[in-house]
N, C-alpha and C positions, 0 to 999 in steps of 0.2 A: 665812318660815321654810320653805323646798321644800330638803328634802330629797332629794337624790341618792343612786346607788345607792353611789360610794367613801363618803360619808359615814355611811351603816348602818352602825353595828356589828353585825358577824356572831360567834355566838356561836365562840371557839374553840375547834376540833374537839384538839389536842393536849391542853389543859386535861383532857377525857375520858378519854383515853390514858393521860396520867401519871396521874390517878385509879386506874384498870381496875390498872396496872402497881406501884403501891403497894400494892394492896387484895393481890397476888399475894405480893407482897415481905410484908409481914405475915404469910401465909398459913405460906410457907415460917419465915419464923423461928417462927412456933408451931411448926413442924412441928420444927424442930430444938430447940426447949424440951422438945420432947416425947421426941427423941433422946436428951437427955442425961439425961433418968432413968435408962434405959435401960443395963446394965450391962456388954452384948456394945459398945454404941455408945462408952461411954466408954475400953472396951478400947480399941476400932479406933482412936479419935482421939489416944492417949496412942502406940499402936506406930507412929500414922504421924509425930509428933513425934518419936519416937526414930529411926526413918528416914530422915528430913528430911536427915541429916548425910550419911550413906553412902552413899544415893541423886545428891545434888549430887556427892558426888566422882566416882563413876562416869559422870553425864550430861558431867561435865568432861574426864574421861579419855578416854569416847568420844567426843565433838566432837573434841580433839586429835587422836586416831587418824585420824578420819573427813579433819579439814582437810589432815594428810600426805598420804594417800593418796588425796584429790581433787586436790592440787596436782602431785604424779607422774602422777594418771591427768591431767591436763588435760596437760600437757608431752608427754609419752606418747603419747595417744591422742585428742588434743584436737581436733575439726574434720574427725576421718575418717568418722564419723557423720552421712551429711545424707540426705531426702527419694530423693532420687538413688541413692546408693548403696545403700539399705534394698530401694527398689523392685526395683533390679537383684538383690539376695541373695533375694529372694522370687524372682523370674523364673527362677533360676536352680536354686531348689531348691520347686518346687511344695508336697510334702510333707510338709514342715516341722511343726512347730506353732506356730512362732512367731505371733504377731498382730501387728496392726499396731500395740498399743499400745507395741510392744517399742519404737521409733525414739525412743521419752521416755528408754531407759536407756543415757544416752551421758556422757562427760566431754569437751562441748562447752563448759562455763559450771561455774560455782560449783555454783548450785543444780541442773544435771543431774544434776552427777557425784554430792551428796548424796541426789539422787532415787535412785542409780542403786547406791550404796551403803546406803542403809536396803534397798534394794529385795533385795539381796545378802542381809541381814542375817537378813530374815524368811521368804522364800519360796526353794526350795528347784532349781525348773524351772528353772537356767539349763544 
């Protein structure tokens, strides 16, 4: 009976884990038993259910919006945007403010031109 080292069983380390991550998961749901006494909490949860409606149709309206006008800017302005051409608009105008993280806000691809439109949406510098 010589046992080898494949043949030990080692104890397993996930086993631990999903202990540790359960014990947390409990945690929180007490913590939201404790919420829902709570009279401001039951407010919030009942306005966000009535929410829930008009919210979806807005995120649907703006996706719409957003997929037109990524499909125009990629036809448009699609592929004029590269490494190259960013470097040379820097070289050309020193004083700028632009950064270098600007060459992400192009309608090269789908998900640019969406970068590049949220990015429109919320900040103001262009």
């Amino acid at each position: 009976m010589s046992d080898t080292i494949d043949e030990i069983s080692h104890p397993n380390l996930s086993m631990g884990l999903d202990l540790i991550q359960l014990a947390i998961l409990l945690r929180l749901l007490r913590i939201f038993s404790f919420l829902n006494e709570l009279e401001q909490w039951t407010f919030f949860t009942k306005a966000l259910k009535v929410m829930r409606g008009p919210f979806a149709n807005l995120v649907s309206a703006l996706y719409s919006l957003y997929f037109l006008y990524i499909i125009i800017g990629i036809e448009i302005f699609g592929g004029k945007i590269n490494t190259d051409v960013f470097i040379e608009l820097l070289e050309l105008n020193p004083d700028s403010e632009i950064g270098g993280d600007y060459i992400w806000l192009n309608f090269n691809d789908y998900w640019s031109g969406f970068n590049t439109l949220f990015s429109m949406q919320l900040f103001n510098n262009w």
